[in-house]
C-alpha positions as CSV (number, residue, x, y, z in Angstrom):
1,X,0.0,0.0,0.0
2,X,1.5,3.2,-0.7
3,X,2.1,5.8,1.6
4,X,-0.9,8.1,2.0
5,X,0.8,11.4,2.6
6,X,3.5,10.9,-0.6
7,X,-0.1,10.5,-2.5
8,X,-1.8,13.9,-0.4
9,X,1.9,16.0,-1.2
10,X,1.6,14.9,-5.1
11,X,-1.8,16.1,-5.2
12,X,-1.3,19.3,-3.1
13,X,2.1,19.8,-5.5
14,X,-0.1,19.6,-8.7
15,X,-2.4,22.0,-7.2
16,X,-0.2,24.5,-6.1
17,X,-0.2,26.2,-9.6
18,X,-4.0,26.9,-9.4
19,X,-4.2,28.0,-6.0
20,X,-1.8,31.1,-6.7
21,X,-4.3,32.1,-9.5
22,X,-6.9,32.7,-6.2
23,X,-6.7,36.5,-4.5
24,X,-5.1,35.9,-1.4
25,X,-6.7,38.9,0.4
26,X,-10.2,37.4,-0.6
27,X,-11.9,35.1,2.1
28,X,-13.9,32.3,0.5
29,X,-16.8,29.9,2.8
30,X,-14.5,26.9,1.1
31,X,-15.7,23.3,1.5
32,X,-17.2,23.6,5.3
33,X,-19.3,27.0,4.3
34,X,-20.7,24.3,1.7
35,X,-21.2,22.0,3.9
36,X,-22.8,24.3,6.6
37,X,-25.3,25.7,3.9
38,X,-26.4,22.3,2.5
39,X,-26.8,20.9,5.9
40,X,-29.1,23.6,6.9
41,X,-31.1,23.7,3.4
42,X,-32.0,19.7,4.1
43,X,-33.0,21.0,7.6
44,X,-35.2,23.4,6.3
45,X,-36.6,21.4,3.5
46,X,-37.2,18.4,6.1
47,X,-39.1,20.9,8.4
48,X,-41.4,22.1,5.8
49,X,-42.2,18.7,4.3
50,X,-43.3,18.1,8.2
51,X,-44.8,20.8,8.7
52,X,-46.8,20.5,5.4
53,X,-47.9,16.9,6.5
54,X,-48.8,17.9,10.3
55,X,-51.1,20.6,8.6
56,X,-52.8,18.1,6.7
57,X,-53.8,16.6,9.4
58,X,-55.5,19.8,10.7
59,X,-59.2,20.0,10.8
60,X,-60.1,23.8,10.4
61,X,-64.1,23.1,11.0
62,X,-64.7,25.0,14.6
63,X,-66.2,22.7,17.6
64,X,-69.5,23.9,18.8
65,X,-69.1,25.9,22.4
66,X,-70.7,24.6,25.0
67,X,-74.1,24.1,25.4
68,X,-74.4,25.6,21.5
69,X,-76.7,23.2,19.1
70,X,-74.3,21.6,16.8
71,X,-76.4,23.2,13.6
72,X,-75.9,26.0,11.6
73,X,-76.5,29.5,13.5
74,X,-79.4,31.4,13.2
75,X,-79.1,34.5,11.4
76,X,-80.4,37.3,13.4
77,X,-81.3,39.9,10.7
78,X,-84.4,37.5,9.7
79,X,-87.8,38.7,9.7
């Protein structure tokens, strides 16, 4: 098996070259700003789908109060 870091320094040497073409006074998020963002979008995007099936599940049709007849209410403009 060869050794891992001879392997690491061969590709780092090969990408030396493009790296210097990069503005070294600009900051970049990299990789782990990636990362980070992706993470958080699946979050997101899980939450909603959740959300979404919890309200589903909702019934938006109001109980009757207490000691109210369970039809529909008299209008009181009527005759």
């Amino acid at each position: 098996m060869p050794d891992m870091s001879a392997s690491v320094s061969l590709a780092v040497t090969h990408l030396v070259p493009l790296a210097k073409e990069i503005d070294e006074n600009k900051v970049t998020p990299g990789v782990l700003g990636f990362i980070v963002f992706a993470v958080m979008a699946l979050a997101v995007w899980g939450l909603m789908k959740s959300m979404s099936k919890h309200m589903g599940k909702v019934d938006f049709k109001e109980a009757p109060a207490k000691g109210e007849t369970p039809g529909p209410k008299a209008d009181s403009r009527q005759g």
